[in-house]
C-alpha positions in Angstrom: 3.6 -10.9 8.5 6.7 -10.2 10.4 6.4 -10.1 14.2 8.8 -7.3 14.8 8.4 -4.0 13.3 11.5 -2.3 12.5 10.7 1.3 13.2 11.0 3.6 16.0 8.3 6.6 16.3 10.0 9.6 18.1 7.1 10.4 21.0 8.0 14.2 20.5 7.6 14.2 16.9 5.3 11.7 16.1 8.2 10.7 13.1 8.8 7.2 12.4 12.6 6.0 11.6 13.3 2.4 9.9 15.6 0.4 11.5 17.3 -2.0 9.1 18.2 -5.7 10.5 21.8 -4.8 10.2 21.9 -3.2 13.8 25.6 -2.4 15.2 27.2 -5.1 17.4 24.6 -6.0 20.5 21.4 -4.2 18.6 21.8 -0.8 20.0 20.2 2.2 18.2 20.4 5.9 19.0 17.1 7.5 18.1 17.8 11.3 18.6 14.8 13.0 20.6 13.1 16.8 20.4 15.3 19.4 18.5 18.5 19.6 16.8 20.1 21.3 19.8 19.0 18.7 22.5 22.2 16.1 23.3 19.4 13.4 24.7 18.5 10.1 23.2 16.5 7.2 23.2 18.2 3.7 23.3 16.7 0.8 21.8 18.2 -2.7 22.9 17.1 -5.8 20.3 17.9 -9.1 22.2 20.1 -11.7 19.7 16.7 -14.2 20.4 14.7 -11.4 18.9 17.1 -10.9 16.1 16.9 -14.8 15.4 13.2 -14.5 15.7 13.1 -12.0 13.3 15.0 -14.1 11.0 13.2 -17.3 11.5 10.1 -15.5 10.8 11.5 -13.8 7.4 12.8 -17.4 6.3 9.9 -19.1 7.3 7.3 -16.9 5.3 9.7 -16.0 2.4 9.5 -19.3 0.7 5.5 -19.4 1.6 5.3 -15.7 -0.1 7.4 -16.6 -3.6 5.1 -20.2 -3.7 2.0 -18.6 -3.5 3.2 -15.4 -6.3 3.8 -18.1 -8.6 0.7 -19.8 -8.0 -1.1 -16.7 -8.7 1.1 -16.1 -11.9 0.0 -19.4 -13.7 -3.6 -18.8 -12.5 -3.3 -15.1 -14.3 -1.4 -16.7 -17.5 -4.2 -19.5 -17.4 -7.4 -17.2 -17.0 -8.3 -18.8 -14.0 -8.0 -16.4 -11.3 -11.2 -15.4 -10.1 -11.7 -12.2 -7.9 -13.8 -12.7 -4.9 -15.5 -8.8 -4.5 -16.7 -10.3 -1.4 -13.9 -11.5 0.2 -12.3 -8.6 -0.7 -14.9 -6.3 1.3 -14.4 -8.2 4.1 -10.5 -7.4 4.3 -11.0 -4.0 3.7 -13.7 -4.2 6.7 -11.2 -6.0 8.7 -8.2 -3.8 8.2 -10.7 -0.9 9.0 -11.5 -2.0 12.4 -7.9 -3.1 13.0 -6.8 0.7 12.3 -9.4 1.8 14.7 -9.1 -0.8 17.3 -4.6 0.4 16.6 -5.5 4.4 17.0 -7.6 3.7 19.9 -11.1 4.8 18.3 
């Protein structure tokens, strides 16, 4: 999983905006707050270490991600991919408690 999250949630709003790695020149972005009429705004700085970290980490798990899709490909084309119901229960119980632990409940 990538380390950095590219999105911005407005705290007025609650809205979430993407923010694509393809930041203007020193990885500032404007994030427009409240209303239409207000003229303020929220600046977000992304360091060029944090840039490169984000890229290291995309590099590093792409060629980790397409390995293990074409393993799972010849298992399927074989018949030998086996599906674990229980290890599947335990992610869904784990992502559960990760949500709750993330909304503060």
């Amino acid at each position: 999983m990538n380390p950095i999250q590219n999105s911005i949630t407005n705290a007025t709003s609650g809205s979430v905006r993407s923010v694509g790695t393809g930041a203007p020149r020193g990885g500032k972005v404007a994030v427009p707050q409240g209303s239409s009429t207000s003229s303020s705004s929220d600046t977000v700085s992304i360091s060029a270490s944090a840039r490169q970290l984000n890229a290291a980490a995309a590099d590093s798990s792409a060629g980790a991600s397409s390995a293990h899709v074409e393993a799972l490909k010849s298992a399927l084309a074989a018949g030998q991919y086996t599906v674990d119901p229980r290890k599947i229960a335990q992610g869904l119980v784990r992502d559960s408690r990760a949500l709750q632990n993330a909304s503060g409940g």
